[in-house]
C-alpha positions as CSV (number, residue, x, y, z in Angstrom):
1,X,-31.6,34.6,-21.1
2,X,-32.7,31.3,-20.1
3,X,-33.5,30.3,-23.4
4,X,-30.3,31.2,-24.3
5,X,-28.7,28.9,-21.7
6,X,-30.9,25.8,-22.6
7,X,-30.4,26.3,-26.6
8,X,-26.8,26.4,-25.5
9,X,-27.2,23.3,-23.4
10,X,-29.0,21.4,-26.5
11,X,-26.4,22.5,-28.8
12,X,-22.7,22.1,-27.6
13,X,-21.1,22.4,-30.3
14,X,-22.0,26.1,-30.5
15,X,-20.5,26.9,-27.1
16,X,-17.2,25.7,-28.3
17,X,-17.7,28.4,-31.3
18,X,-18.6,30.9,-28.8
19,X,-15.3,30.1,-27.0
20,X,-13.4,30.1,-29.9
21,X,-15.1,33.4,-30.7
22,X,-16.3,32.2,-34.4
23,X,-20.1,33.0,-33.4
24,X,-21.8,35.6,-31.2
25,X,-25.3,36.0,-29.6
26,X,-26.8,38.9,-30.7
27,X,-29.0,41.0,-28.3
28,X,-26.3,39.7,-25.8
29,X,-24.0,41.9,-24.5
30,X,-20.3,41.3,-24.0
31,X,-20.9,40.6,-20.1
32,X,-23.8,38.4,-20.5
33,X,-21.7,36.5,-23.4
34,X,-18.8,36.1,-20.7
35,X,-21.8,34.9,-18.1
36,X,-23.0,32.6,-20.3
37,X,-19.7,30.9,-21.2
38,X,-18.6,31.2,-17.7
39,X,-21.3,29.1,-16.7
40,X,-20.5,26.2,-19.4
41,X,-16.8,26.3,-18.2
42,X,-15.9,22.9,-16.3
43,X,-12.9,24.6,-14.4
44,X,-14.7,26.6,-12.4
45,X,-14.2,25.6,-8.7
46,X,-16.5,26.2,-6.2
47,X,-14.8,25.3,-3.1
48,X,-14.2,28.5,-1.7
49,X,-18.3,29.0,-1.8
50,X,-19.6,29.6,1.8
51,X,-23.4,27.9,2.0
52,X,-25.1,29.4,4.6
């Protein structure tokens, strides 16, 4: 899966059709996919993270 991510990474344009669900990663599965995107999503706030 980490290939995944860094091929993602070198190819923006691709999460953005991802996103917009015109592409999909095969051999992913539909919680991975979500993962994935998840982790490319700029919104995600992690303020309510306690470090320990």
């Amino acid at each position: 899966m980490i290939n995944v991510i860094q091929y993602l990474e070198q190819n923006p344009s691709l999460v953005t059709l991802l996103k917009e669900k015109k592409a999909s990663l095969i051999g992913i599965s539909a919680l991975e996919q979500k993962a994935i995107l998840d982790s490319f999503d700029e919104d995600i706030c992690l303020e309510s993270t306690i470090w320990y």
